[in-house]
Backbone as a chain_set.jsonl record, in Angstrom:
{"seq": "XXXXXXXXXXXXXXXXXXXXXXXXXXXXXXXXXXXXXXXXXXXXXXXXXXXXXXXXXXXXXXXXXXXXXXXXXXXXXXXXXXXXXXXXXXXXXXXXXXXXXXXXXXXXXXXXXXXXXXXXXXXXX", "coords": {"N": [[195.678, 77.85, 128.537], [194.011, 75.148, 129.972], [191.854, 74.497, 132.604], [191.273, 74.401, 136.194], [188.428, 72.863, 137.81], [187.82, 74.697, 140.124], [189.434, 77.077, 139.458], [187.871, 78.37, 137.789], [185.755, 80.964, 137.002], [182.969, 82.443, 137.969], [181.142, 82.747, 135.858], [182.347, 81.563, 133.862], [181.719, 78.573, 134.57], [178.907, 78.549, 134.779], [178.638, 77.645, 131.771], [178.875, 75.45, 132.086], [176.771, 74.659, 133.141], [174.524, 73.947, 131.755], [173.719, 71.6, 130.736], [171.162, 69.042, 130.473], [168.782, 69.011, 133.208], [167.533, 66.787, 134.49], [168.041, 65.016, 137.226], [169.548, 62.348, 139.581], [167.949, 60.339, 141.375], [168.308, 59.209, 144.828], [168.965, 56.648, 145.29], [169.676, 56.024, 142.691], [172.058, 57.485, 142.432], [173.683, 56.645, 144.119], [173.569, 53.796, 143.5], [175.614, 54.007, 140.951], [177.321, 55.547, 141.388], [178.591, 53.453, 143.584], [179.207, 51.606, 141.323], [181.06, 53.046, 139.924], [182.772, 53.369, 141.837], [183.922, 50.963, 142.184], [185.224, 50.303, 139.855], [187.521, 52.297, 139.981], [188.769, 50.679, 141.77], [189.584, 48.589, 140.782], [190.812, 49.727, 138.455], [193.371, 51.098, 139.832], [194.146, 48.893, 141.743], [195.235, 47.344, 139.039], [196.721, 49.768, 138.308], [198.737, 49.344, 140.136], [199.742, 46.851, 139.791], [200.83, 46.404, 137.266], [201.984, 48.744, 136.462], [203.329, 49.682, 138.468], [202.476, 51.303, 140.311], [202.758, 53.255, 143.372], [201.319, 54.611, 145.062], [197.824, 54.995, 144.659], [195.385, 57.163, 144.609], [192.174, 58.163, 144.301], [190.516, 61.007, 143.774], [188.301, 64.291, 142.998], [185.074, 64.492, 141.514], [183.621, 62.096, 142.447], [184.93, 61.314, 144.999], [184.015, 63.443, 146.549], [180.809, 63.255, 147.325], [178.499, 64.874, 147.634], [179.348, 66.464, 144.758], [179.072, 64.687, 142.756], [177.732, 63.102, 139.807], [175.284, 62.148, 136.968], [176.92, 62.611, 135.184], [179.447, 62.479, 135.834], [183.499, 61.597, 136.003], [185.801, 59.548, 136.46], [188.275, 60.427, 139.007], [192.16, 60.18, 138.909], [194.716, 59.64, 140.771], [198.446, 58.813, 140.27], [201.089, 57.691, 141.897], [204.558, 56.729, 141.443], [204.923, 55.381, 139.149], [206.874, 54.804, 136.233], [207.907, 57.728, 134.54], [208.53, 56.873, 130.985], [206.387, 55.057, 131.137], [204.33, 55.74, 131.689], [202.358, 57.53, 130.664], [201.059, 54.909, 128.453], [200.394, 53.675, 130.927], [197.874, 55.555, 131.729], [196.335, 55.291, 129.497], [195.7, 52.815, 129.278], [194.669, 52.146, 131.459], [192.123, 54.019, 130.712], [190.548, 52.783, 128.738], [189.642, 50.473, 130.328], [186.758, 50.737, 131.207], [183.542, 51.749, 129.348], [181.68, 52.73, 130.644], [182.496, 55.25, 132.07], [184.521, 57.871, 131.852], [187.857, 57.514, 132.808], [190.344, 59.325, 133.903], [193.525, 59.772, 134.621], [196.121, 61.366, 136.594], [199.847, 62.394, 137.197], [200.887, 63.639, 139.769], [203.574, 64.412, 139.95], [203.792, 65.936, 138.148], [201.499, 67.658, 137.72], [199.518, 70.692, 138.419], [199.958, 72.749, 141.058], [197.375, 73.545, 142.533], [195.65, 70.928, 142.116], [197.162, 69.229, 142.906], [197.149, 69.904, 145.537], [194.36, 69.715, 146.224], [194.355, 67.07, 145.822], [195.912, 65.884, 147.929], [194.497, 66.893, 150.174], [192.043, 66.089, 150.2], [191.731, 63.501, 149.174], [191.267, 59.904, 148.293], [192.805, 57.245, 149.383], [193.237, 54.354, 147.121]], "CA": [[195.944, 76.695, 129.361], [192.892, 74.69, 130.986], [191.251, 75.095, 133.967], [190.552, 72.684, 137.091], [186.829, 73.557, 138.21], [188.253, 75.445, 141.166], [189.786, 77.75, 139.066], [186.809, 78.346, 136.857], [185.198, 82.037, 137.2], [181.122, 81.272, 138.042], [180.685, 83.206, 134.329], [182.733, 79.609, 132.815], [181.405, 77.585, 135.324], [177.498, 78.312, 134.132], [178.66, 77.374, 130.672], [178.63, 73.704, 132.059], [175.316, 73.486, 134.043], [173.489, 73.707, 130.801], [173.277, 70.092, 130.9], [169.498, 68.845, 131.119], [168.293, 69.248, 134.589], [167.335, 65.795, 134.996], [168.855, 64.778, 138.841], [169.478, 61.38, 139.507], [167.777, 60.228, 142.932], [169.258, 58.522, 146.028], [169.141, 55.39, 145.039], [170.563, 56.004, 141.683], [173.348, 58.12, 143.021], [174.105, 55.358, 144.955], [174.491, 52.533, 142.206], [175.87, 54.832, 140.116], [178.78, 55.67, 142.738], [179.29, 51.979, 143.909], [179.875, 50.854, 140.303], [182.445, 53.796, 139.673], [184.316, 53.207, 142.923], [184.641, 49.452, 141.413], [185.781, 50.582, 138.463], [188.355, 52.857, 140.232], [189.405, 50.034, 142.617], [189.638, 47.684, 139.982], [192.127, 50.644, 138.313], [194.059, 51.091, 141.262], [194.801, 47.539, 141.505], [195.512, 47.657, 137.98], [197.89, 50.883, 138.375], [199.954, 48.925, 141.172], [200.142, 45.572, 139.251], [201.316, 46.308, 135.998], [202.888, 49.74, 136.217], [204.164, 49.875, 139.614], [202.418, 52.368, 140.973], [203.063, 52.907, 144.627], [200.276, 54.643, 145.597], [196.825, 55.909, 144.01], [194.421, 58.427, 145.281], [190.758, 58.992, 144.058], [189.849, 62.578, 144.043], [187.014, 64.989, 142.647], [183.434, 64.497, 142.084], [183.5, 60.816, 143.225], [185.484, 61.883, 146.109], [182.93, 63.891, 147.172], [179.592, 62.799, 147.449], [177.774, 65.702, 147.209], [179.521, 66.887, 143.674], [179.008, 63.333, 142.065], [176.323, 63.795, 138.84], [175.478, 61.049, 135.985], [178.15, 62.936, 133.961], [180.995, 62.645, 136.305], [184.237, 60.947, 135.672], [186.659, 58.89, 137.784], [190.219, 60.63, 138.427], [193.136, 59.003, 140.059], [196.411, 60.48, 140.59], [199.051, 57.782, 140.427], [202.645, 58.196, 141.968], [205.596, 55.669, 141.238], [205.142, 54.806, 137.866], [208.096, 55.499, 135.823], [207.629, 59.0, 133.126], [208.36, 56.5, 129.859], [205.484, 54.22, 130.945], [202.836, 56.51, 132.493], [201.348, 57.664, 128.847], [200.744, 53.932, 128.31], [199.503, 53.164, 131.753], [196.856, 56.554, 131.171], [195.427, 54.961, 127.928], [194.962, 51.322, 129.949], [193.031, 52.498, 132.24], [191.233, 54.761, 130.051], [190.236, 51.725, 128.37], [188.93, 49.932, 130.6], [185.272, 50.495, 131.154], [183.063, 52.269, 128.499], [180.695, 53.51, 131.262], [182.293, 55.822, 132.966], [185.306, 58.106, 131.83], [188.825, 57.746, 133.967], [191.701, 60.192, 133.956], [194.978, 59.194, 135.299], [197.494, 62.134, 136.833], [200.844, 62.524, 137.386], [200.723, 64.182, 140.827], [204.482, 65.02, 139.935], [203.577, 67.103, 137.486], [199.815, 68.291, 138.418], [199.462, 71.75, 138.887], [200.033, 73.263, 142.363], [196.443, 73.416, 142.917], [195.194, 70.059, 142.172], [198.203, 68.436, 144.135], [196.231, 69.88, 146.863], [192.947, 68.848, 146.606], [194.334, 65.188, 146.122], [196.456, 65.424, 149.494], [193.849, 67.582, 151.302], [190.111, 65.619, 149.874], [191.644, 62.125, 147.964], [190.965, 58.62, 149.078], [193.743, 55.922, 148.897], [193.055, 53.18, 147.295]], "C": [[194.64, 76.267, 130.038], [193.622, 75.157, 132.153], [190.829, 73.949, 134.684], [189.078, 73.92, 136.762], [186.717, 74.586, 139.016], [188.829, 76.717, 140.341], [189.126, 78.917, 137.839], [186.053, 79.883, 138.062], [183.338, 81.393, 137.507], [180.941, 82.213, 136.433], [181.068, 81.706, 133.438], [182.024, 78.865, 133.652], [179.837, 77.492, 134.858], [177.507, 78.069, 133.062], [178.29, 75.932, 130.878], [177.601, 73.41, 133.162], [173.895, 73.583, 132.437], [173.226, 72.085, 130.106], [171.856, 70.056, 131.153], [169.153, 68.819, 132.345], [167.862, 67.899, 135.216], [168.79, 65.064, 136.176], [168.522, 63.3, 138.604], [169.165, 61.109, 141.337], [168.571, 59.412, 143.845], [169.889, 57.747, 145.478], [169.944, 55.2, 143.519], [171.192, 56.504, 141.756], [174.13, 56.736, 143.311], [174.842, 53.961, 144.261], [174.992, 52.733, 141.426], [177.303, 54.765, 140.603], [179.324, 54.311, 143.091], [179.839, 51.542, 142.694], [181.082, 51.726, 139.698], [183.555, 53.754, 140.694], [184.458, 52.007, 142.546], [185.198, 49.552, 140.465], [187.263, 51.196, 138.749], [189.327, 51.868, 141.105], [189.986, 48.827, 141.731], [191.059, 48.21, 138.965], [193.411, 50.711, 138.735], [194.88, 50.22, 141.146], [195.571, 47.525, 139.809], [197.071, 48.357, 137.87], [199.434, 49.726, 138.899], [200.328, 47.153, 140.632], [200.833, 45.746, 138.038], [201.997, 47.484, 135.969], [203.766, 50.237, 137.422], [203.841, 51.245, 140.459], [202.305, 52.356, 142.554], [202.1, 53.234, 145.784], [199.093, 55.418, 144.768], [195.904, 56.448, 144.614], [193.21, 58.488, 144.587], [190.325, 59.983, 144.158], [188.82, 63.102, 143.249], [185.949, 64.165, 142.627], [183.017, 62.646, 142.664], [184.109, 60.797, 144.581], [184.501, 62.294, 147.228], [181.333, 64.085, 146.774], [178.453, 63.738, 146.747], [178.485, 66.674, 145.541], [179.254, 65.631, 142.878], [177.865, 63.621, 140.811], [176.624, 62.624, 137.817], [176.444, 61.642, 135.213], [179.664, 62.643, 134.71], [182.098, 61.54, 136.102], [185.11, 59.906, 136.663], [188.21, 59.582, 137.467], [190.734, 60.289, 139.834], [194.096, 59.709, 140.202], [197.134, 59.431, 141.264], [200.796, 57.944, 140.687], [203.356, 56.725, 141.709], [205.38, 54.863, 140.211], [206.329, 56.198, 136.941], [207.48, 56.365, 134.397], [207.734, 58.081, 132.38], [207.125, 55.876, 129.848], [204.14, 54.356, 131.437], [201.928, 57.047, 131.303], [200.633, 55.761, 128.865], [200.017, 53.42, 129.558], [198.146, 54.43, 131.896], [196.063, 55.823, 130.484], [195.164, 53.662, 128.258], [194.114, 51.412, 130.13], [191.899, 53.194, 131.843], [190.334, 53.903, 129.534], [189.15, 50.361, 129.135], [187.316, 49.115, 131.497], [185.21, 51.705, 130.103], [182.018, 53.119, 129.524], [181.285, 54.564, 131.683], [184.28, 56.413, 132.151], [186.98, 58.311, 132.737], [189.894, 58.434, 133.595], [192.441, 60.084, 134.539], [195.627, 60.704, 135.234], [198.586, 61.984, 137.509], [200.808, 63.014, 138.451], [202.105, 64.845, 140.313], [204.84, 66.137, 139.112], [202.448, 67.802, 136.782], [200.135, 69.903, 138.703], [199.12, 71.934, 140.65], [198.475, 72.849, 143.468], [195.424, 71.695, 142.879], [195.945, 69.19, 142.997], [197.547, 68.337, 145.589], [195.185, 69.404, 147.406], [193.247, 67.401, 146.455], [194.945, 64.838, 147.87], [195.032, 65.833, 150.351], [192.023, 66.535, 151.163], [190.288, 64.134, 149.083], [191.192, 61.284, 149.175], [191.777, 57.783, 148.778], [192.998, 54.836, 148.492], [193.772, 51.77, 147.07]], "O": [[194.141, 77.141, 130.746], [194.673, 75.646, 132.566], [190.287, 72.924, 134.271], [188.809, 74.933, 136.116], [185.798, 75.396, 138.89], [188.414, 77.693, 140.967], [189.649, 79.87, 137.262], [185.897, 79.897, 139.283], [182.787, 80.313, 137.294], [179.893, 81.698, 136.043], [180.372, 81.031, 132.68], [181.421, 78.155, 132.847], [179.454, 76.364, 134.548], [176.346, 78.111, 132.657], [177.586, 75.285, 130.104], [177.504, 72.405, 133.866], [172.702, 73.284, 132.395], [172.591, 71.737, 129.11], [171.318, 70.862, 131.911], [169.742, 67.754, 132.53], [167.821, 67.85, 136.446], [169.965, 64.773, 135.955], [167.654, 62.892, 137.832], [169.856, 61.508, 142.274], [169.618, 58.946, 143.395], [171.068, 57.844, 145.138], [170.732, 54.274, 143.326], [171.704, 56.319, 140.652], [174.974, 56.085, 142.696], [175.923, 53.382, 144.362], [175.143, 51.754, 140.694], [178.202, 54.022, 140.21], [180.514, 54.08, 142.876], [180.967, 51.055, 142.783], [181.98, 51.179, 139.057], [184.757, 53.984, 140.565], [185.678, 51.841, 142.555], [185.869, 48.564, 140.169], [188.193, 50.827, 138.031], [190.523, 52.143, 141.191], [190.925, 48.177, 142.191], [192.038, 47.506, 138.72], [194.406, 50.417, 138.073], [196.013, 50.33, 140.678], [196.763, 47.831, 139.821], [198.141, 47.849, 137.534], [200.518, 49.457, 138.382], [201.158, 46.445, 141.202], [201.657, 44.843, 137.901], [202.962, 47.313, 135.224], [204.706, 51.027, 137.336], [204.619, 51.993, 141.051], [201.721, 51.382, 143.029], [201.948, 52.68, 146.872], [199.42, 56.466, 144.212], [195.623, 55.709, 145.557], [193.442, 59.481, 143.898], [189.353, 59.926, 144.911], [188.269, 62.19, 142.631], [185.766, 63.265, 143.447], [181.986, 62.355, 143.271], [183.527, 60.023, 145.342], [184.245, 61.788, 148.32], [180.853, 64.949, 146.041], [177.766, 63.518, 145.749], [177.849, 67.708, 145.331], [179.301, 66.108, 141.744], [177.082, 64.537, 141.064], [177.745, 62.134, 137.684], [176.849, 60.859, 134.354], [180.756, 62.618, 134.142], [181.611, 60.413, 136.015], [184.634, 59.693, 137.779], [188.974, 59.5, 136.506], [190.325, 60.167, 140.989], [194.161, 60.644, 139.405], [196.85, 59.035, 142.394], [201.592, 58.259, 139.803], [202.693, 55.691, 141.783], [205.622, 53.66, 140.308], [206.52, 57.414, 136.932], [206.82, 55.872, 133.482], [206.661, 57.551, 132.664], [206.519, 55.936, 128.778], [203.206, 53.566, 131.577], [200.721, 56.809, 131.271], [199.556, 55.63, 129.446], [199.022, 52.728, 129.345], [197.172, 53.822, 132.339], [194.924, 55.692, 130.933], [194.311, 53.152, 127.532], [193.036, 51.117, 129.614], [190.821, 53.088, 132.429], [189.166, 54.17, 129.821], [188.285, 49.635, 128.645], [186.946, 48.045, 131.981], [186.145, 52.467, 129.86], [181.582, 54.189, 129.102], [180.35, 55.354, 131.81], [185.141, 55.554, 131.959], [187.139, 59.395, 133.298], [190.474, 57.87, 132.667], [192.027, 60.431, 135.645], [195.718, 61.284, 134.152], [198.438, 61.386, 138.575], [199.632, 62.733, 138.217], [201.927, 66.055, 140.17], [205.741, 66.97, 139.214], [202.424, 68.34, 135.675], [201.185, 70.151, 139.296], [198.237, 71.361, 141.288], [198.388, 72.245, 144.537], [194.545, 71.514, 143.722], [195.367, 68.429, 143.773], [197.41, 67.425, 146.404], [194.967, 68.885, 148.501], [192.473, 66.56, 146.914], [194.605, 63.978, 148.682], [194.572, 65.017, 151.15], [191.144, 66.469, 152.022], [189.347, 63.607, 148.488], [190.896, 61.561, 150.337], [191.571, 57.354, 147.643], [192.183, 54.315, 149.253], [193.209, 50.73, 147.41]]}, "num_chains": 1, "name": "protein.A"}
């Protein structure tokens, strides 16, 4: 069964800093981050227009600032969209930017532990 990151031993967890070492500075953090929280807000909206979602959350490495890295993704966790039409609203939003990967969850049926870090570290948007 996957693994959040949190759940990740530091023996798996050094499997994924073998990424090139090249850091991205302030300033490209920065425009980097603004154009993925547009992307996510743009989502969001998205979520709550066409699938009815009632509320969406932003969590992990865009969440928090200091985990953010040119590889990181955008994830949402989207409540009040109905189970037949939440696969299809997933693969929307997946869709729509090429820059920047987004993952849509179910909060209702999220593992224990990620439920948490969206109540305890998300961002409504």
């Amino acid at each position: 069964m996957a693994k959040t990151v949190l759940e990740l031993t530091p023996e798996e967890l050094r499997k994924y800093s073998l990424r090139p070492k090249r850091r991205l500075d302030r300033g490209q953090r920065n425009r980097l981050m603004t154009r993925a929280k547009r992307h996510a807000r743009r989502a969001a909206e998205m979520l709550k227009r066409e699938f009815g979602a009632t509320r969406v959350v932003l969590f992990g490495s865009l969440a928090h600032r200091l985990w953010f890295t040119q590889w990181s993704d955008i994830d949402l966790a989207a409540w009040g969209i109905a189970p037949a039409e939440f696969y299809r609203a997933a693969g929307t939003v997946a869709e729509m930017t090429s820059e920047f990967k987004i993952d849509v969850v179910d909060p209702a049926t999220c593992r224990a532990s990620v439920l948490e870090e969206i109540e305890q570290d998300g961002i409504d948007l």
